[in-house]
C-alpha positions, 0 to 999 in steps of 0.5 A, a space after each residue: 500500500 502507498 501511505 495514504 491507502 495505508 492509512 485508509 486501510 488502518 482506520 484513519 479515515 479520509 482526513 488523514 489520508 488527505 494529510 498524508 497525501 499533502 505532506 507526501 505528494 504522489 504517494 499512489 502512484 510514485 511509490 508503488 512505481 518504485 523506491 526513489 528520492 525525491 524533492 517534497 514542497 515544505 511550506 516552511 522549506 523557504 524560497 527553494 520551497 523544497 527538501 531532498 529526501 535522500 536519506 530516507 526511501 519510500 518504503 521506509 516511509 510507509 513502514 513509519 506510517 504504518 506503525 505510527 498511524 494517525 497521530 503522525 499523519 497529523 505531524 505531517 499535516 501540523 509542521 510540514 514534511 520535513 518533520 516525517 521524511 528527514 531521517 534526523 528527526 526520526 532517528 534517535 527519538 525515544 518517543 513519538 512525542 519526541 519525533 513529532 516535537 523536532 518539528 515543531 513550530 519556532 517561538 515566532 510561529 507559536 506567538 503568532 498562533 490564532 485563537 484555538 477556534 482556528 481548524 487544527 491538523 486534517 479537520 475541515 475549515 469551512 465554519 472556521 474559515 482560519 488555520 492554527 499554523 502560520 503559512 497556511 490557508 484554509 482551501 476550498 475543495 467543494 460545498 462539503 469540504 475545505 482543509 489548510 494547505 501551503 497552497 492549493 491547484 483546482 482540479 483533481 489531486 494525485 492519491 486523494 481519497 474523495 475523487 473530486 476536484 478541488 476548487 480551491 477557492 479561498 476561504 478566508 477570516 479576519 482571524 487568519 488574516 490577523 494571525 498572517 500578519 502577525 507572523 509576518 511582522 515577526 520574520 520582517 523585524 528579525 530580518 531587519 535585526 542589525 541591519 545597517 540604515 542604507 540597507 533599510 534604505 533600499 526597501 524604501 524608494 523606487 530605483 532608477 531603470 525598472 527594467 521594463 515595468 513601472 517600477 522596481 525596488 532593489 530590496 534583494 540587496 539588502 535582505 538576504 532570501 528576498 526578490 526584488 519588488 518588480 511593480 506594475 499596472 494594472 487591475 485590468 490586465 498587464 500594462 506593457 507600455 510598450 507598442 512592440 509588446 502589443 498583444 502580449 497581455 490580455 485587454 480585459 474589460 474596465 473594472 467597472 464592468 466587474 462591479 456593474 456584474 454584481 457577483 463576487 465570484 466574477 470578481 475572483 475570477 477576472 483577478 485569477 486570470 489578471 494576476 496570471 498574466 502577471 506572474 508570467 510577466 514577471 510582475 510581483 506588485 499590480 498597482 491595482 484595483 482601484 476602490 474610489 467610490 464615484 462621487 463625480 461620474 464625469 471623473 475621466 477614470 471611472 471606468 477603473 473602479 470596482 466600486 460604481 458609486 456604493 461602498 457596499 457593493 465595492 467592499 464585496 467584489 474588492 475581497 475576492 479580487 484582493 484574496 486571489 491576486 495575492 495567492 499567486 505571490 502577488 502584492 496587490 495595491 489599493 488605490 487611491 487613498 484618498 478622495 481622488 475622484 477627480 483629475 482635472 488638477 489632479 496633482 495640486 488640487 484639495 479636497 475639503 471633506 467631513 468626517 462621517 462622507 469620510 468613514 461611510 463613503 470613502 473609507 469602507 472599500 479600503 477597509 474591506 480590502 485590508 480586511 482581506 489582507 491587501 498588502 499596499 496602498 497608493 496614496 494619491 496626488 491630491 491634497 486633503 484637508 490642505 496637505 498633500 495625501 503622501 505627507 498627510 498623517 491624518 490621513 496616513 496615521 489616524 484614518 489609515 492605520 489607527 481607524 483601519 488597521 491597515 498592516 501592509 506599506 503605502 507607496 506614493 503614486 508616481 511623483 507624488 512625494 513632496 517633502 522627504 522629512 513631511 513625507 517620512 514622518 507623515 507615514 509613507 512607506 515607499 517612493 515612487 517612482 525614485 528615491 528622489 527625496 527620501 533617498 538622502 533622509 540617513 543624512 539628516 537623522 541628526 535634525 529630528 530624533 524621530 526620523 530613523 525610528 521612522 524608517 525602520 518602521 517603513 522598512 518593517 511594513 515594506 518586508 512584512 507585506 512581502 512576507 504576507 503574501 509569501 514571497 520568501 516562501 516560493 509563492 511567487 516563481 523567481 530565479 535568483 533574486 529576479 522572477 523566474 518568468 519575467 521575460 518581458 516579451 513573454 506571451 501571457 495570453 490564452 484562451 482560458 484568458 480570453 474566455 474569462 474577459 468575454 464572460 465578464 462583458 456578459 455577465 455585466 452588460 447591462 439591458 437597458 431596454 427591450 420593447 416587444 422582446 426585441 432581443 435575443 435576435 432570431 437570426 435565420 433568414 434574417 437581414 441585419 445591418 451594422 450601423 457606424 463607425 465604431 462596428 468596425 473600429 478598435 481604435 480612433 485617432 481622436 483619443 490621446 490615451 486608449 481605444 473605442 473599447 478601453 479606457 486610457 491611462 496607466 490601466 490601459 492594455 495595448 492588444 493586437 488581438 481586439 476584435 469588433 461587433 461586426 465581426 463577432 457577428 459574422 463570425 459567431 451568425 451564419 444562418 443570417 440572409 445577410 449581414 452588411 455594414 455600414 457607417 452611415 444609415 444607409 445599410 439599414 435600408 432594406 434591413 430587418 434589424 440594425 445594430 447601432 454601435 456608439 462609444 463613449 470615452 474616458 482616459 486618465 488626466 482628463 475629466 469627460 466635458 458632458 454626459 452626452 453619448 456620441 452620435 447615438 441620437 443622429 445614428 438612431 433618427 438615421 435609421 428611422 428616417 431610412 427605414 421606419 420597420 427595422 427593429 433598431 438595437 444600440 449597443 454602447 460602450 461607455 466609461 460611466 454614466 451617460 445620459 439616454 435621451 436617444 433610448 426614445 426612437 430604439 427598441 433595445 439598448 445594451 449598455 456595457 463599460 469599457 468592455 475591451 479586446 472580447 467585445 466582439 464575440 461577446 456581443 454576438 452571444 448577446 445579440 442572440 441569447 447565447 448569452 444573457 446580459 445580467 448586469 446591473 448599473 453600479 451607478 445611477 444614469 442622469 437625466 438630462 437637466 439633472 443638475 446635482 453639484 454646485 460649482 464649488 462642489 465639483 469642479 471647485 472653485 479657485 481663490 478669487 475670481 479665477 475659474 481653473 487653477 492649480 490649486 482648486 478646491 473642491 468641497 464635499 459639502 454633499 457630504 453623505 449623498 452620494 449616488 442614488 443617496 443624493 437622488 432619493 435624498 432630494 426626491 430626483 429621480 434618475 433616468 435609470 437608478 442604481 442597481 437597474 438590469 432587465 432580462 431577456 425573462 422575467 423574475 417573481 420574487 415572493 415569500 418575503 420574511 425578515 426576522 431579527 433577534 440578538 443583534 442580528 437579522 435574517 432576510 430570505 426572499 423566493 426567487 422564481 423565473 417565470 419568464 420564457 428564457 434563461 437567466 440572472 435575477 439580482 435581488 438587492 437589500 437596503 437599509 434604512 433608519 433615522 440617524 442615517 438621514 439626509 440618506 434614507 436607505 443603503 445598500 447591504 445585500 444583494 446576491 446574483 442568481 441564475 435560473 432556468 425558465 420554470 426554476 426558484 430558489 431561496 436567497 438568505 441575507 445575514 445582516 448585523 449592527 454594522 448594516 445599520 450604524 452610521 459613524 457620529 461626528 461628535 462621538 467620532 465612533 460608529 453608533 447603530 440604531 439599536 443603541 439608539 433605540 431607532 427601527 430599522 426599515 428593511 427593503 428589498 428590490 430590483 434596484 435603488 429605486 423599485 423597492 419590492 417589499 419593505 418591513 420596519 422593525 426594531 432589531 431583537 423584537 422577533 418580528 416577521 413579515 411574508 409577502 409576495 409581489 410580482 416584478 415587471 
């Protein structure tokens, strides 16, 4: 028998063959093909990540199991192979306590050990969601099994006992993340036990070069073991920079479109794939995501946010993103702290914000990120409560570290640091893109005794986030001190790649309108015309940074693989009578259905001037004029909010945000209900004499009678009303609210029931498809009381469900105090409404705006409602 059949064999069970076959990879099928040697991964083995078994053959292995039973396999499990297969710890020991001892954990990794309530050796952590032993996680095999493992691959493993493949999915807990830290933290100060002030140095500005990415910090000089911090852009696939590496890296959609998909698991995915192309690249920091909730949706960068214009729905899609970049090794970097939510002046512009816009707002994505464990944070280029956000301690010491908790190191957004003492006393960690002020800051420790305890402290947060994430534990592929695959000009594109960038545009295209069931399109025999330039563009000269079908800037992805709604459609149509083009109307004259493309554009630097939507009024009135029978169809690719005037004369509209190289095929499956379009706008649509800021507001206003100057001032003095808070607020409805999506099927939900008691809420609702079609419902839950005002009601549930025609299912919410505090200015605390003895209303519904069923009721009294309704 191999050791884990063995085991099996003996009683043990399941979990301890599972323990076995981890600290002994390959046990089936390697020992019974012979005695022979061989390198196992060890999660406490280093960088190598591996020991020679030379000293110890497989036989003798499984003879050592076979009389020591479970309580060994569990040894393995606990401290790694090292303590079984090294004939060292085995020979000589008196007992079994003995041989289990020789590897136990160091002092370090006993002090950082979490509450006993972590999952111990071989039990299932699924309800702990933590493991006792540092360097571990908890790994998601399927709904009925997870265990702690140094690392995990999806798909079937070697010798596992249940024949089912892993998912390893992340299962996570801010316990194991305090516990990581904590060991982290520990291995850094060590580390930097004796280390001389320029060898901190070097952790803590940029260097000159960069060998081919955005950055790069020279830390393998000064820290033996470690690998040089090779940083680059961006969340929405890796930025080559250069155009003779175009096609390289996948042009994945805009972020936006991640949040507009409202599913978690959209997000994890889309990350997975990202962060993929940056390990094959060599990139051991992605400067990304980015959180900013969107306060102005003329920002010229809305397009790059996973957070739309709601902290909650932001909070949620930004953990799993954050969880999966950073399982491959990879730092990720939130971005931008803070209150940069705009670029026009962006680098000398203040912003003037109160404190509760701060912590309900602003703050929260962050801190759900950080929760998750995100190792760094970019500080942005603007000022806050009049100092730049790199030397702004409020900022970076109150806000960040004390309110927050955040653990990992803050970098400045490239050329953002101003004062090398301001800087360094005010709690950044790292300079970017160079040392050019900190470089020199050793010289003039003398002047300010607090200035070398400073560095130390940056040089602790800059190693300890690479301990965190595992980069001295070959997580991440290196070779030397460099990666192992950072040739640059490596392809890192795929198909499995590709796949993933389609199936996020479809999961967030937003149906708009759909008259007469105007889509899906049945196509055979069918004459259709594509109308405008953009259904056969990827680029247009126009722009200075970007394409039609993404946004420019750092997060731009320059790709030679683009593909476009024409030819999507005829590739993916072939029963279709005809399929003709044009950028005028003129192709829709003898058509039975014409297919208008529009684009919208943003770029980094630049806020959009209007909300208008190019050319899509002119093209649709086109089309009418032309030929008054053809069903008309507008599909839009925008960067953020857009007016829609123009959706009047159409019969279907599908809105999609910067959705990159895919659109093409994307569309296509779209058009003909291959695919359901089921996103839901992660901001709210004007309508078009909305006017929402003041000029003092947004963009700000100078000193003195000048419109525009550098130092612009922009007053937050909406404070709290931000998105669809500000249109319920001031009873001013938007042309389409938050949350909105249609389907191509229609959804009842039904059997509404709410009940709280001690402190906590359970909601349900019965989702069922009575609709003719596949498709995704997005029941959505917000909450409301008293001392929220001016808001009246928040997002703090919402959950995508995707059912066949005739299907239901039960959707559960699990609310709690933090779903309805609001933060208390003068107490400068979080304070609920049960503490002030306030009810708490209870809606849910389609978006912000179509609350199905509401129910107030005062926490802990066991209330309960049932209802149902229908939705249209």
């Amino acid at each position: 028998f191999s050791p884990a059949r063995q085991l099996r064999v003996s009683g043990c069970g399941t979990r301890a063959a599972m323990a076995v076959q981890y600290a002994n990879p390959g046990s089936e099928s390697e020992v019974e093909a012979g005695e022979r040697s061989e390198e196992v991964p060890s999660p406490r083995a280093g960088r190598a990540g591996a020991r020679k078994l030379s000293s110890l053959k497989r036989v003798e292995v499984i003879a050592f199991f076979a009389a020591a039973g479970c309580v060994l396999a569990a040894a393995a499990w606990r401290w790694g192979p090292s303590t079984i297969l090294d004939a060292s710890t085995v020979e000589g020991a008196t007992s079994m306590a003995e041989a289990i001892d020789g590897g136990a954990p160091s002092a370090a990794q006993a002090a950082a050990a979490p509450p006993a309530k972590c999952s111990g050796v071989g039990s299932d952590c699924r309800e702990t969601r933590c493991c006792q032993q540092a360097g571990m996680q908890c790994f998601e095999k399927n709904a009925n099994w997870a265990m702690c493992l140094p690392s995990c691959s999806p798909g079937l493993h070697k010798g596992d006992a249940v024949k089912e493949p892993w998912s390893c999915r992340v299962l996570w807990s801010k316990e194991q993340v305090q516990n990581d830290w904590a060991y982290a933290r520990q291995r850094a100060q060590k580390a930097l036990s004796g280390k001389k002030g320029w060898e901190k140095m070097a952790l803590v500005a940029g260097a000159d070069g960069g060998n081919g990415y955005a950055g790069f910090v020279n830390t393998q000089y000064s820290i033996e073991g470690s690998q040089a911090l090779t940083m680059n852009d961006g969340p929405q696939g890796y930025n080559t920079y250069q155009e003779r590496l175009r096609g390289t890296s996948t042009q994945f959609p805009a972020l936006l479109s991640v949040s507009a998909s409202f599913d978690p698991e959209t997000s994890r995915q889309y990350a997975e794939a990202v962060v993929e192309e940056f390990v094959t690249k060599g990139s051991n920091v992605m400067l990304g995501p980015d959180v900013e909730v969107t306060r102005a949706t003329l920002t010229g960068r809305s397009f790059e946010t996973i957070s739309g214009e709601d902290p909650f729905l932001g909070s949620q899609l930004v953990q799993p993103f954050v969880i999966a970049v950073q399982q491959k090794g990879v730092i990720s970097t939130v971005k931008h702290w803070l209150d940069n939510n705009q670029e026009i002046y962006r680098q000398t512009m203040n912003v003037e914000v109160g404190d509760r816009a701060q912590h309900e707002i602003y703050m929260p994505v962050f801190k759900a990120a950080f929760d998750a464990g995100a190792a760094a944070v970019m500080c942005s280029y603007n000022k806050v409560y009049g100092e730049h956000t790199c030397q702004n301690s409020r900022l970076l010491k109150d806000l960040l570290r004390r309110d927050l908790g955040f653990q990992g190191f803050v970098m400045s957004d490239w050329g953002a640091t101003h004062n090398a003492t301001a800087s360094v006393l005010g709690g950044l960690d790292v300079e970017m893109p160079t040392g050019k002020h900190v470089k020199d800051i050793s010289a003039v420790f003398w002047t300010n005794d607090k200035l070398e305890p400073a560095v130390d402290e940056m040089a602790t947060n800059v190693l300890s986030s690479m301990h965190y994430v595992g980069q001295f534990d070959g997580r991440f592929p290196i070779e030397g001190s460099l990666p192992k695959y950072g040739a640059l000009d490596a392809d890192a594109t795929s198909d499995a790649h590709r796949l993933v960038a389609r199936t996020v545009i479809e999961d967030s295209a937003v149906l708009l309108k759909n008259s007469k069931d105007a889509l899906p399109l049945q196509t055979k025999g069918l004459k259709i015309a594509m109308v405008g330039h953009f259904c056969n563009e990827t680029e247009d000269k126009k722009y200075k940074q970007g394409s039609v079908w993404s946004g420019g800037g750092s997060g731009y992805v320059f790709t030679d693989k683009g593909t476009t709604p024409l030819q999507g459609v005829k590739a993916h149509i072939k029963d279709a009578a005809s399929i003709e083009f044009s950028k005028d109307a003129s192709a829709a004259a003898a058509a039975d259905v014409a297919v208008i493309c529009v684009a919208a554009h943003g770029e980094e630097g630049w806020d959009r001037a209007n909300f208008s939507l190019p050319e899509a009024a002119e093209l649709a009135a086109g089309v009418r004029k032309t030929n008054s029978k053809a069903k008309l169809v507008v599909l839009a690719a925008v960067p953020g909010a857009v007016t829609t005037e123009w959706l009047e004369g159409v019969d279907a509209a599908l809105l999609m945000f910067m959705p990159g190289e895919q659109v093409g095929p994307a569309v296509a499956r779209l058009l003909t209900g291959k695919a359901q379009p089921s996103g839901r706008l992660p901001i709210s649509l004007p309508k078009q004499d909305e006017k929402r800021f003041t000029t003092k507001q947004y963009p700000g206003e100078c000193p003195g009678k000048q419109k525009w100057c550098e130092h612009l001032i922009a007053n937050f003095s909406e404070d709290v009303l931000v998105g669809y808070r500000w249109n319920d607020a001031k009873d001013v409805p938007s042309a389409f609210p938050f949350g909105f999506g249609l389907s191509y099927t229609e959804f009842e939900l039904k059997d509404f029931d709410v009940q709280c008691s001690d402190g906590s809420m359970k909601v349900s609702v019965q989702v069922a498809n009575v609709g003719s079609h596949t498709g995704s419902a997005v029941p959505q839950v917000y909450v409301g009381f008293p001392s929220l005002k001016p808001a009246l009601r928040q997002l703090r549930g919402f959950s995508k469900v995707r059912l066949e025609k005739g299907k239901e299912t039960t959707v559960h919410f699990e609310l709690g105090e933090e779903d309805w505090s609001y933060f208390d200015v003068g107490l400068q605390r979080w304070v609920s409404a049960a503490e002030k003895g306030e009810k708490v209303t209870v809606s849910i519904g389609t978006s912000s705006a179509d609350l199905v069923h509401t129910k107030e009721l005062a926490c802990g009294h066991g209330e309960k409602v049932n209802v149902r309704r229908v939705l249209q």
